[in-house]
C-alpha positions in Angstrom: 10.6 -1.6 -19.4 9.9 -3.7 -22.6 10.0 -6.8 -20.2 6.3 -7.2 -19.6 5.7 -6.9 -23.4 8.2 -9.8 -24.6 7.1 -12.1 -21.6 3.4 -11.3 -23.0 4.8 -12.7 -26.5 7.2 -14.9 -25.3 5.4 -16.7 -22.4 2.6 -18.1 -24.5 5.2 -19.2 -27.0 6.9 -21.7 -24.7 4.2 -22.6 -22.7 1.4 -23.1 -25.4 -1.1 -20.7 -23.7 -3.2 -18.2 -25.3 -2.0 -14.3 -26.1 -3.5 -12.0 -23.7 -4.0 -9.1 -25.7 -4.3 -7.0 -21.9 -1.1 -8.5 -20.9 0.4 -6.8 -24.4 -1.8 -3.6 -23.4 -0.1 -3.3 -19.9 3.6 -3.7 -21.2 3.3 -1.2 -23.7 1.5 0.8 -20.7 5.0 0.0 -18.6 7.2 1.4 -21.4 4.9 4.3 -22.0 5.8 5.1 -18.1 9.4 4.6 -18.2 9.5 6.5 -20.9 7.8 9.8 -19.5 9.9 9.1 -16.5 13.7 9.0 -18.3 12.7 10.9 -21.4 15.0 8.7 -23.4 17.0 10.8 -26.7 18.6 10.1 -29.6 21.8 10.6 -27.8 21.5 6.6 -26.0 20.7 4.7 -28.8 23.1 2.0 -27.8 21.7 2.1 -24.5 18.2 1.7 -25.2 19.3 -0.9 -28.0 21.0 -3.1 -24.9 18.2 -2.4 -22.9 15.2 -4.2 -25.2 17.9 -7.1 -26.0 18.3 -7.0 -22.0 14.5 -7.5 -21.8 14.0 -9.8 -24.6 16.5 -12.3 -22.2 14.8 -11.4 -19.1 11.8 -12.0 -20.7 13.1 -15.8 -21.5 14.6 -16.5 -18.2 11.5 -15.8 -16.1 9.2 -18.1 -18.6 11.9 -20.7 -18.6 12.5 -20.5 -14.9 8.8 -20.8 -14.6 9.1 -24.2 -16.5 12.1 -25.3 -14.5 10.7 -24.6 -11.1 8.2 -28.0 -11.0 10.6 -29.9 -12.0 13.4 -29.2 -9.5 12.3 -26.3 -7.1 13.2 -23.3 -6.1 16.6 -24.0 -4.3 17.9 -26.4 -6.8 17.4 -23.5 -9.6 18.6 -20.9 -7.4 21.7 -22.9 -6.5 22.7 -23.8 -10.1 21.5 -19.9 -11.7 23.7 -18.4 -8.7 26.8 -20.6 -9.4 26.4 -19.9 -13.3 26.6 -16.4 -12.6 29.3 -16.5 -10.5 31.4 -18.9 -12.6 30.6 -16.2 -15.7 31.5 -13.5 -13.9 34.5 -14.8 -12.7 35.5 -15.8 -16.1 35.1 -12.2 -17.2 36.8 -10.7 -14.4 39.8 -10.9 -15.6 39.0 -8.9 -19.1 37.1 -6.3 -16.3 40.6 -5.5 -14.4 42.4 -5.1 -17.2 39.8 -2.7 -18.6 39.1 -0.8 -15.3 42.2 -1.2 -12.8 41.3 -1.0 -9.6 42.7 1.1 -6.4 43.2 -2.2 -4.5 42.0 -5.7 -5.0 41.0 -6.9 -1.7 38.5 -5.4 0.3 38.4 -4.1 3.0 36.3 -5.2 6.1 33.7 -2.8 5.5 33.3 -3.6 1.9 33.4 -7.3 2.9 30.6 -6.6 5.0 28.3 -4.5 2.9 29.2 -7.3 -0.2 27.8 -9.8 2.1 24.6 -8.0 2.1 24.2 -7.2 -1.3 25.0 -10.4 -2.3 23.3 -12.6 0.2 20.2 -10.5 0.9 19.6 -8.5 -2.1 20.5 -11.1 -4.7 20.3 -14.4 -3.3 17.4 -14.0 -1.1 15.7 -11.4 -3.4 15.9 -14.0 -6.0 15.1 -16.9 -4.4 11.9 -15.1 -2.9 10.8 -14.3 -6.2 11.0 -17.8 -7.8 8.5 -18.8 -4.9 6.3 -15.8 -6.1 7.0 -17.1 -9.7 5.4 -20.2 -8.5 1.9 -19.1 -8.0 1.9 -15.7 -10.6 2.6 -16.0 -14.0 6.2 -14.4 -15.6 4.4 -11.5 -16.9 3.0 -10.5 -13.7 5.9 -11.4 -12.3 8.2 -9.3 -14.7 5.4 -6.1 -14.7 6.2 -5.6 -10.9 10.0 -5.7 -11.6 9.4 -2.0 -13.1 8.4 -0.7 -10.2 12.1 -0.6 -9.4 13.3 2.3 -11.1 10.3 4.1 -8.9 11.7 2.6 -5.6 15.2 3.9 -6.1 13.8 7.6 -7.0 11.6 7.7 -4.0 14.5 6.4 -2.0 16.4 9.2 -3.3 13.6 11.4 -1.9 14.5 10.0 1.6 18.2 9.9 1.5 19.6 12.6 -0.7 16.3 14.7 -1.2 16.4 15.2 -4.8 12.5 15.7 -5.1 13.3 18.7 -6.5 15.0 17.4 -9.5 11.5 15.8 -11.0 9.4 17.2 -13.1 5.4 16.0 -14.1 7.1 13.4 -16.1 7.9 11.5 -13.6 4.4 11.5 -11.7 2.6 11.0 -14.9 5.6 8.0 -15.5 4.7 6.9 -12.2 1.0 6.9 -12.1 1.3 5.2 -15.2 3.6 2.2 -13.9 1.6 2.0 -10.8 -1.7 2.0 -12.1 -0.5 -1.0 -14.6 1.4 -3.1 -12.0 -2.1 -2.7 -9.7 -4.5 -3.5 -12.8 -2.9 -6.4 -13.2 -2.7 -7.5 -9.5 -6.5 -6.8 -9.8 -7.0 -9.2 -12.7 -4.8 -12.2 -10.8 -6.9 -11.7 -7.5 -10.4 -12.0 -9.8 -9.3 -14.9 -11.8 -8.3 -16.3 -8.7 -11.8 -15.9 -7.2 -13.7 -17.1 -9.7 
C-alpha cells in the first residue's frame, strides 16, 4: 500500500518534476485503507517490513520503466523485464526445491494448462497492458490503482467462496477509502487533461 507514497517521492526524484503534495496526500490515504482493511499487528513485523522495502522497489521500477518506455517501447521492455525474471527465477529454483520438495516435478496437463494462463494472460499481457497505460498516466497513478487489488480478490471471494460474512466495517471503511483515492485521482488526470 506504501507504493503510491514512494512513487510520489521517488518519481519527481528521477524525473526532475515537482512534489505533489496531493499525490503524497493520496498514498498515505491508500495506506490508511489497507490498513483498516488487514488490521496489521505487532505479530508481522517482518512482513510489513518486506512489504514497504517491496514498495520502495515497485515504486522505482514503474518510474524507471516510465523512463525506459520512449526510448525502446513497450515490447522491447516487456521482452527483456520478462526474460530477467524468468532467468532469476530460474536461478533460484534450485535453492526453492531444496527448501520446499515438491510431490512431483512435472506437471501435469491440467497444471500445464492453467500455467499457461497465468503466465501468459495474467502476467505477460497484464503487464504489457499496463506499460501502454504507463505511457499516457504518470507511475503514481499508475501504482495508486494497483491497490485496488487486494479489493478485487476480496470481492471475488464474495462470488466464489462467499466469505462476505467474514468482513467487518473495516473493510468497507478500508474500501471506501481506497476507492475514493484511486477515483480522486483519476478525476485530477481527466481535469488536467482538459485544460
Amino acid at each position: 500500500s506504501a507504493v503510491g507514497f514512494f512513487t510520489a517521492i521517488i518519481d519527481p526524484l528521477i524525473t526532475g518534476r515537482r512534489v505533489q503534495p496531493m499525490e503524497l496526500v493520496l498514498g498515505l490515504l491508500v495506506m490508511l485503507g489497507i490498513y483498516l482493511i488487514f488490521h496489521f499487528e505487532g505479530q508481522y513485523q517482518v512482513g510489513i517490513i518486506l512489504g514497504v522495502i517491496s514498495s520502495l522497489l515497485a515504486a522505482l521500477f514503474t518510474t524507471l520503466n516510465k523512463k525506459l518506455l520512449p526510448l525502446h517501447g513497450t515490447d522491447t521492455v516487456t521482452f527483456f523485464e520478462m526474460n530477467g525474471g524468468w532467468m532469476a527465477l530460474t536461478l533460484l529454483l534450485p535453492v526453492y526445491l531444496l527448501k520446499f520438495p515438491p510431490d512431483h516435478y512435472l506437471p501435469t496437463w491440467t497444471d500445464f494448462f492453467w500455467l499457461l494462463v497465468l503466465s501468459l494472460l495474467c502476467t505477460v499481457l497484464a503487464f504489457r497492458l499496463s506499460l501502454d497505460a504507463l505511457r499516457k498516466i504518470s507511475p503514481f497513478t499508475v501504482n495508486l490503482s494497483y491497490n485496488l487489488e487486494p479489493v478485487y480478490g476480496i470481492l471475488l471471494a464474495f462470488l466464489v467462496y462467499k466469505e462476505n460474512k467474514y468482513l467487518g466495517g473495516g473493510f468497507y471503511a478500508g474500501f471506501a477509502i481506497i476507492l475514493a483515492t484511486v477515483l480522486l485521482q483519476s478525476f485530477r488526470v481527466w481535469k488536467k487533461r482538459t485544460q
